[in-house]
VMD Tcl script that draws the C-alpha trace (Angstrom):
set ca {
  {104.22 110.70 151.74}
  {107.11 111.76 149.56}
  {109.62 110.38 151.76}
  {107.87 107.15 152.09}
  {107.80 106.74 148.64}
  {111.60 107.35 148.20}
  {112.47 104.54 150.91}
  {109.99 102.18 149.68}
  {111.67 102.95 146.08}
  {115.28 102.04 148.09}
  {114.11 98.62 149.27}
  {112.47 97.50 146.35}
  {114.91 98.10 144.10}
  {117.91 96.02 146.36}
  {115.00 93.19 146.07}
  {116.04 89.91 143.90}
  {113.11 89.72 140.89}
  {112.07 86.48 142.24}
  {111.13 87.73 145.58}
  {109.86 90.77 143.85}
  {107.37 88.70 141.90}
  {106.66 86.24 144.50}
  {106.65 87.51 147.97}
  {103.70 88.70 149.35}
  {104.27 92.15 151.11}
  {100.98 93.38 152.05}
  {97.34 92.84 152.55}
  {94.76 95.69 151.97}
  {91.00 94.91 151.77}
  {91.82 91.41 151.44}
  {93.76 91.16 149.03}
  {97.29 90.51 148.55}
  {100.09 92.34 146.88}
  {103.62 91.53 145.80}
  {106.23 93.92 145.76}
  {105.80 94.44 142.03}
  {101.62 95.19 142.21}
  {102.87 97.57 145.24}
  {105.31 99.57 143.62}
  {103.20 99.99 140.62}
  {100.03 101.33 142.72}
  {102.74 103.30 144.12}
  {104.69 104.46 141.35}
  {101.44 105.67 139.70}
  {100.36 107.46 143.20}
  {96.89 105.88 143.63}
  {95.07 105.72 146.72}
  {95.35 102.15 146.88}
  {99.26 102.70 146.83}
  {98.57 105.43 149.69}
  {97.37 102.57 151.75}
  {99.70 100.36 150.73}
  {102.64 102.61 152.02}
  {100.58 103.67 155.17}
  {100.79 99.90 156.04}
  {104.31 99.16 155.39}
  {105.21 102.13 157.76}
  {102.57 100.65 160.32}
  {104.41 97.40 159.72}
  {107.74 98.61 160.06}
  {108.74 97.11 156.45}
  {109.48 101.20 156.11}
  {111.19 102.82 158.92}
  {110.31 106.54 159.72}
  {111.67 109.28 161.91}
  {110.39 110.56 164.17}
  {110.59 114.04 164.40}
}
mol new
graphics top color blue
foreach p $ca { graphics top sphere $p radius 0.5 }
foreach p [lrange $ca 0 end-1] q [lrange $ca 1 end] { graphics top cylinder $p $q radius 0.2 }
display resetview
């Protein structure tokens, strides 16, 4: 999970703050989160932000190796 944290950290920080605010990047339980709610459920390592970077990889928004 470590290493999905660090890319996820990567992308959002190259983001522009509008799209960071604005943009949609995921929907868990119906609900939507921005790239901002996500990296703060993230950055705080809850198991809503667990999900949240489960789906991105399942998405392909993070990229993993295989290995």
């Amino acid at each position: 999970m470590e290493e999905e944290k660090v890319k996820f950290k990567k992308i959002f920080s190259n983001l522009p703050e509008k799209i960071r605010n604005e943009d949609i990047i995921v929907v868990i339980n119906d609900r939507p989160y921005t790239w901002n709610a996500a990296f703060l459920e993230v950055k705080n390592n809850t198991e809503l932000g667990k999900k949240i970077l489960k789906k991105l990889v399942e998405l392909e928004i993070i990229w993993m190796k295989i290995k």
